[in-house]
Jmol script that loads the backbone (N, CA, C; Angstrom):
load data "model"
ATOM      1  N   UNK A   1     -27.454  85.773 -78.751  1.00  0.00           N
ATOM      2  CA  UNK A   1     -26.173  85.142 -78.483  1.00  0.00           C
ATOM      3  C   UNK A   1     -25.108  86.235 -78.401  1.00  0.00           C
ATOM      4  N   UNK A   2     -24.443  86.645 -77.077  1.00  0.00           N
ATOM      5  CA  UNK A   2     -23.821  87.617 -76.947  1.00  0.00           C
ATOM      6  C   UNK A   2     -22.321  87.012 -76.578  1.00  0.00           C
ATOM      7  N   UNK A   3     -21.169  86.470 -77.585  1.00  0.00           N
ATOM      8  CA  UNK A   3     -20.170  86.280 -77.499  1.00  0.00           C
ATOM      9  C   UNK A   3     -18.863  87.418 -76.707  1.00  0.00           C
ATOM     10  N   UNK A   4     -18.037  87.261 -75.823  1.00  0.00           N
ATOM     11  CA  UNK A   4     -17.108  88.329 -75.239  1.00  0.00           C
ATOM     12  C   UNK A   4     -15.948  87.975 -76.374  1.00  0.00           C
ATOM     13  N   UNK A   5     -15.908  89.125 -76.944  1.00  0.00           N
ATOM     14  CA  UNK A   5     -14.600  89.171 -78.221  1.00  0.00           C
ATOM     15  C   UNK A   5     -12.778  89.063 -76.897  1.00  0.00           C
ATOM     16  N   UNK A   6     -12.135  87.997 -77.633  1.00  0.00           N
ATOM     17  CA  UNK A   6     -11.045  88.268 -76.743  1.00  0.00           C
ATOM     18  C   UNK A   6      -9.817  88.527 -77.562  1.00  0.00           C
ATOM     19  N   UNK A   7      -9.361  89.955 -78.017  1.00  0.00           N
ATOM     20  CA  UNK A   7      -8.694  90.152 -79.030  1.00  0.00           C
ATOM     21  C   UNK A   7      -7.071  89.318 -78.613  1.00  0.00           C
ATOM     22  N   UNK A   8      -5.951  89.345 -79.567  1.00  0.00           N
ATOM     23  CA  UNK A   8      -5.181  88.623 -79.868  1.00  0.00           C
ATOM     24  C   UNK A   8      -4.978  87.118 -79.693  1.00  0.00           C
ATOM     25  N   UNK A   9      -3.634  86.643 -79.281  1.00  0.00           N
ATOM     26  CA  UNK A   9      -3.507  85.153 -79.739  1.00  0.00           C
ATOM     27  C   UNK A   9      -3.250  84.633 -77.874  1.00  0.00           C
ATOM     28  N   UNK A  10      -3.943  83.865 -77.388  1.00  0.00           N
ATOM     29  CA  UNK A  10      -3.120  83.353 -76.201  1.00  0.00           C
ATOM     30  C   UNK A  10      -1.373  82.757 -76.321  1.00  0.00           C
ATOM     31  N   UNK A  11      -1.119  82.976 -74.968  1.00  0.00           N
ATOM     32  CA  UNK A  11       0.339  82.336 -74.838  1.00  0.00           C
ATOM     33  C   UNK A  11       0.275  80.954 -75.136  1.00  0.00           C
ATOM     34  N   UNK A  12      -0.678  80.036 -74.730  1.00  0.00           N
ATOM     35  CA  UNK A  12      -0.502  78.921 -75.414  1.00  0.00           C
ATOM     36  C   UNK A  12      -0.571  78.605 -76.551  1.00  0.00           C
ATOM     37  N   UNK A  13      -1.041  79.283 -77.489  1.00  0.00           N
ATOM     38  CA  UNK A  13      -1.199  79.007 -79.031  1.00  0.00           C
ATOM     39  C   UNK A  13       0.076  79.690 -79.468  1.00  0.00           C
ATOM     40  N   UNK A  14       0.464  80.925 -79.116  1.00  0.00           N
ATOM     41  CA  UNK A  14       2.067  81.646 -79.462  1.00  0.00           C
ATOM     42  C   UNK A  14       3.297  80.703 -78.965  1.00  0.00           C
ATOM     43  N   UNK A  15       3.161  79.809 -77.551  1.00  0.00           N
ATOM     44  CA  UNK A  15       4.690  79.048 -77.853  1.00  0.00           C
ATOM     45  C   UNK A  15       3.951  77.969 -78.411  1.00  0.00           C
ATOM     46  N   UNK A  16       4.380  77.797 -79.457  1.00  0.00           N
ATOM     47  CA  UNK A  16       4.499  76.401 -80.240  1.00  0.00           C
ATOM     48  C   UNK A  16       5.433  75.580 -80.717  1.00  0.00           C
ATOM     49  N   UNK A  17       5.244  74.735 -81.326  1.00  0.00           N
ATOM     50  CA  UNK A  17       6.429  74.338 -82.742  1.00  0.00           C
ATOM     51  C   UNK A  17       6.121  75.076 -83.962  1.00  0.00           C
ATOM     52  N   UNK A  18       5.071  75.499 -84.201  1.00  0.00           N
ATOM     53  CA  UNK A  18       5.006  76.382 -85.708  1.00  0.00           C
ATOM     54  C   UNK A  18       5.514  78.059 -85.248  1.00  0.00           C
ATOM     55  N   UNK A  19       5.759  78.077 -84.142  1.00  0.00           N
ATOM     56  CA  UNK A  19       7.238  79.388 -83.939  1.00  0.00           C
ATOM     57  C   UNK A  19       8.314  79.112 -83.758  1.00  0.00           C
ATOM     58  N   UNK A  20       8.847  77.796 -83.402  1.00  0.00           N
ATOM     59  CA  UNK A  20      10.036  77.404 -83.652  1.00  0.00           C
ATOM     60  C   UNK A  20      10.507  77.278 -85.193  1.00  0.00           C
ATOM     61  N   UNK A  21       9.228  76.348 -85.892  1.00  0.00           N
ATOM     62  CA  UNK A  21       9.568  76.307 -87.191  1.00  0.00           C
ATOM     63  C   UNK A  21       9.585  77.826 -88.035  1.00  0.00           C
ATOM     64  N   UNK A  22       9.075  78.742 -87.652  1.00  0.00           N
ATOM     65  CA  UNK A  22       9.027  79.805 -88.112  1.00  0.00           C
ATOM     66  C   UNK A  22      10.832  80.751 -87.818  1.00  0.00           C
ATOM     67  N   UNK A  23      11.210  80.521 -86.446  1.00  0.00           N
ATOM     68  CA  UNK A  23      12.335  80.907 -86.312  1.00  0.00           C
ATOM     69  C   UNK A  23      13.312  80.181 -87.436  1.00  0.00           C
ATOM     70  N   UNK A  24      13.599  78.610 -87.105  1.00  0.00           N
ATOM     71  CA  UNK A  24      14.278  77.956 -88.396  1.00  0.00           C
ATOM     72  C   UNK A  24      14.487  78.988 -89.425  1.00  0.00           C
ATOM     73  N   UNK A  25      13.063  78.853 -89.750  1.00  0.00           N
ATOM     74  CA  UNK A  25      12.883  79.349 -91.570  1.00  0.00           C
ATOM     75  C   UNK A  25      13.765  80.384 -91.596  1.00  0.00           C
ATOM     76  N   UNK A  26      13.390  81.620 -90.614  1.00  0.00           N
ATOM     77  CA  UNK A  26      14.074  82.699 -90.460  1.00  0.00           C
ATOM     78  C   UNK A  26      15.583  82.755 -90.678  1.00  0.00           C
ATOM     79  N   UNK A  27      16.204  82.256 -89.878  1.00  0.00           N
ATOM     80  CA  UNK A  27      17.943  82.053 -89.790  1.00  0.00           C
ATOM     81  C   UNK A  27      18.030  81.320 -90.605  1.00  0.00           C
ATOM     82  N   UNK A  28      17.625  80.074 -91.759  1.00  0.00           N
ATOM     83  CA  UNK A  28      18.111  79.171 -92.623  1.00  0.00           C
ATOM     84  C   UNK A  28      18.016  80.581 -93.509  1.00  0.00           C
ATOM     85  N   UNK A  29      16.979  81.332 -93.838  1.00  0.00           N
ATOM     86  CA  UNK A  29      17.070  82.025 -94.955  1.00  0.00           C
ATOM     87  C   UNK A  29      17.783  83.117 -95.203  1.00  0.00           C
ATOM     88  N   UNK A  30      18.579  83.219 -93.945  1.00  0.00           N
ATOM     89  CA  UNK A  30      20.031  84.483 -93.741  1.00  0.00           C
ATOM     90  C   UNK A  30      18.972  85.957 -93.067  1.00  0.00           C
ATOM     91  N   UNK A  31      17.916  85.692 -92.630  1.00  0.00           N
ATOM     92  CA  UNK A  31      17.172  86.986 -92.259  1.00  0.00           C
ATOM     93  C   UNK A  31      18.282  87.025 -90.980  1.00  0.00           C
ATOM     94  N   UNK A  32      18.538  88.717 -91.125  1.00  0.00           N
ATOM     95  CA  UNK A  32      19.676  89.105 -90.262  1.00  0.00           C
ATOM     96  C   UNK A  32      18.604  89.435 -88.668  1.00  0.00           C
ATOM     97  N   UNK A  33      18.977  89.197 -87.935  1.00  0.00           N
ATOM     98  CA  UNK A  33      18.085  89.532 -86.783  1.00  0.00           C
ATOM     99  C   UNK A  33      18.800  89.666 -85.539  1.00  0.00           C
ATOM    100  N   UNK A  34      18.567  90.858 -84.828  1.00  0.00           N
ATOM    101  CA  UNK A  34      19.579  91.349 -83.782  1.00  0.00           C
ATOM    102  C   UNK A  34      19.959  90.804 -83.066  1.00  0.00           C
ATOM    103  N   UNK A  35      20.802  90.216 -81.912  1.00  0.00           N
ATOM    104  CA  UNK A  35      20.802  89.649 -80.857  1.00  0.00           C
ATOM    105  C   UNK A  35      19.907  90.175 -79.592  1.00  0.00           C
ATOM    106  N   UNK A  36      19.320  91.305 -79.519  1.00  0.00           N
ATOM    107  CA  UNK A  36      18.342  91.602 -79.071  1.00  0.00           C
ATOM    108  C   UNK A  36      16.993  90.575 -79.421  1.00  0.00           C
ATOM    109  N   UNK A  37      16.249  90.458 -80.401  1.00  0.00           N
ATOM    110  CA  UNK A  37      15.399  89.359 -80.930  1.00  0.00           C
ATOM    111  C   UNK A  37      15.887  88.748 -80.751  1.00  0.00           C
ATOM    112  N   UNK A  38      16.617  87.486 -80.988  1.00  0.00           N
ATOM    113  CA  UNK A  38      17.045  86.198 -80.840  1.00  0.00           C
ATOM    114  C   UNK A  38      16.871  85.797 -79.192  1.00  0.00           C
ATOM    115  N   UNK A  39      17.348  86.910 -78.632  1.00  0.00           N
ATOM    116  CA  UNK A  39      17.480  86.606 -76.638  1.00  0.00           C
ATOM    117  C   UNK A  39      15.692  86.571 -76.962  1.00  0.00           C
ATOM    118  N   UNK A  40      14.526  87.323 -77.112  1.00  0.00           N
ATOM    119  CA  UNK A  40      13.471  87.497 -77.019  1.00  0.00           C
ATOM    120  C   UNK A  40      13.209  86.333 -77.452  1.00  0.00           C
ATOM    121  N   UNK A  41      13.319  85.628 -78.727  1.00  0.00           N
ATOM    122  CA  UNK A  41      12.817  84.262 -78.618  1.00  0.00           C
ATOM    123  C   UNK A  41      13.192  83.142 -77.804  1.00  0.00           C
ATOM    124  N   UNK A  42      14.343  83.217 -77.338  1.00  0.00           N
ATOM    125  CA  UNK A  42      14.907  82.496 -76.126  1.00  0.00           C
ATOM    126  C   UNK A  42      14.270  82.812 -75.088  1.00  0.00           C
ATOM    127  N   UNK A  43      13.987  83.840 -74.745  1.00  0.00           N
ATOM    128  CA  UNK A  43      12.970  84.012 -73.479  1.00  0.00           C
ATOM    129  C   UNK A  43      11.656  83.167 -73.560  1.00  0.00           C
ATOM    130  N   UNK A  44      11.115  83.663 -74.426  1.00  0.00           N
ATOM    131  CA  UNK A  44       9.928  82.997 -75.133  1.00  0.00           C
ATOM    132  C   UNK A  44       9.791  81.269 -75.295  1.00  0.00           C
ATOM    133  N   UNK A  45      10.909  80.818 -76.022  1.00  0.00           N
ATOM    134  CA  UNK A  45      10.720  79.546 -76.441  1.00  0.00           C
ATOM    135  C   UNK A  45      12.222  78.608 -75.456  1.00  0.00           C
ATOM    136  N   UNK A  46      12.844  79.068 -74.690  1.00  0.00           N
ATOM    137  CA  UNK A  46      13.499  78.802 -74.090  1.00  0.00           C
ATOM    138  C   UNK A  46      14.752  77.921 -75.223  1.00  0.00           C
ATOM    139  N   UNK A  47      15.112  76.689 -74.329  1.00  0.00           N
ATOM    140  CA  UNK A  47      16.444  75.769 -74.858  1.00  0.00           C
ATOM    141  C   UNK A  47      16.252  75.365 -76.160  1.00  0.00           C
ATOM    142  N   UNK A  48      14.929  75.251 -76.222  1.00  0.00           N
ATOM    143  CA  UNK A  48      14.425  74.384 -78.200  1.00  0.00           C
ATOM    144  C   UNK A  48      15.070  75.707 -79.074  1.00  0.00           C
ATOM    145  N   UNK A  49      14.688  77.399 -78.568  1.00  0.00           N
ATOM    146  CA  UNK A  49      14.960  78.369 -79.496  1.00  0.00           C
ATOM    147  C   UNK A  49      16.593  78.476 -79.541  1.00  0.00           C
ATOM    148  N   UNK A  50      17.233  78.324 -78.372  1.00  0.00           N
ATOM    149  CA  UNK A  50      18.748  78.122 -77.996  1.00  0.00           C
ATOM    150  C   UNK A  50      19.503  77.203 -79.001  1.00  0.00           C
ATOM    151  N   UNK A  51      18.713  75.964 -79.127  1.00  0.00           N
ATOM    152  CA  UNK A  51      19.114  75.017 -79.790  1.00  0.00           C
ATOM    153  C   UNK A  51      19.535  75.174 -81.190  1.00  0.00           C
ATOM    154  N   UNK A  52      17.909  75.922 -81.738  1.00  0.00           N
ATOM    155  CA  UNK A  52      17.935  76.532 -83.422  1.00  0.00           C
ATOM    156  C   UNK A  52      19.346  77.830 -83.516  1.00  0.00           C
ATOM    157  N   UNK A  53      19.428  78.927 -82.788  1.00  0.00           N
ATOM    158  CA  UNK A  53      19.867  79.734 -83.197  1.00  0.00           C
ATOM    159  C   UNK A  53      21.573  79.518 -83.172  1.00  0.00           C
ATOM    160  N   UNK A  54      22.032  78.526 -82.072  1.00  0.00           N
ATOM    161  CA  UNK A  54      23.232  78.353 -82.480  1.00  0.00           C
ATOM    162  C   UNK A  54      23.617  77.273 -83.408  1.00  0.00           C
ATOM    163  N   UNK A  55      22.112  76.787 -84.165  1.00  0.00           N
ATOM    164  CA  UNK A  55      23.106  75.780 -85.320  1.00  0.00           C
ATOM    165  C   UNK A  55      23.001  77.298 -86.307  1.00  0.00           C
ATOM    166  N   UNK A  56      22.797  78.419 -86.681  1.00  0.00           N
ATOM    167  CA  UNK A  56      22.624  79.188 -87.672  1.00  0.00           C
ATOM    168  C   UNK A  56      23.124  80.239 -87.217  1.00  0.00           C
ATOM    169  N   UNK A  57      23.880  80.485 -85.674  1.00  0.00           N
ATOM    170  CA  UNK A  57      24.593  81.614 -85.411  1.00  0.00           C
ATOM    171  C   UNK A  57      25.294  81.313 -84.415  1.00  0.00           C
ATOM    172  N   UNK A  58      26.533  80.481 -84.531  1.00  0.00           N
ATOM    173  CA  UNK A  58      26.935  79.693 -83.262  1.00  0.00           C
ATOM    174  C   UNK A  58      27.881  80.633 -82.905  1.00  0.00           C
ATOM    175  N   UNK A  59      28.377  81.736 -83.330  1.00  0.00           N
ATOM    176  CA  UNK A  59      28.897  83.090 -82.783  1.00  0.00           C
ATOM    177  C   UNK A  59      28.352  83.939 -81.397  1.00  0.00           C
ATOM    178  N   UNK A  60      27.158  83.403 -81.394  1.00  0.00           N
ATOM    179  CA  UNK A  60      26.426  84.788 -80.618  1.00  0.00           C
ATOM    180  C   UNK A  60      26.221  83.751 -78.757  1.00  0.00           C
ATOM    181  N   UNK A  61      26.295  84.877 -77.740  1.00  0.00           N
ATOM    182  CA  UNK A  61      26.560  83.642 -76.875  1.00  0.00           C
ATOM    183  C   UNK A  61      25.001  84.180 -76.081  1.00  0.00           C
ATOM    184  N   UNK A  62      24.035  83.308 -76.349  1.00  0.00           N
ATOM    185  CA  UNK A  62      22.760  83.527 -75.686  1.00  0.00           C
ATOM    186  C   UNK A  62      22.365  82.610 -74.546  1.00  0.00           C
ATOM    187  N   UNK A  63      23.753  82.726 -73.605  1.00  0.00           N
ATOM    188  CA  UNK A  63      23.451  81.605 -72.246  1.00  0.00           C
ATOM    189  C   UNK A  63      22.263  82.102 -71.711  1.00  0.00           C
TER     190      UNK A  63
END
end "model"
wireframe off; spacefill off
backbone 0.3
color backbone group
């Protein structure tokens, strides 16, 4: 039985809701995180990540 190893995580298992909920956690718990990252999860998780980061940083303008 010769299995092909396929190292890391697919894109479908990485956007989820348990990375949204993971962002939450992040900003509820004051983890300071650049506006550089924050645009990256917006890329990533689009309007849902948009949604989270301006209830916990409604300063930062990530149109």
């Amino acid at each position: 039985m010769n299995q092909t190893r396929n190292p890391g995580v697919s894109r479908d298992e990485r956007i989820s809701d348990e990375g949204l909920v993971r962002l939450e956690k992040h900003l509820k718990n004051g983890t300071n995180m650049s506006k550089m990252v924050l645009e990256q999860w917006v890329k990533r998780y689009g309007d849902s990540a948009r949604t989270i980061i301006r209830k916990y940083r409604p300063e930062l303008d990530l149109s």
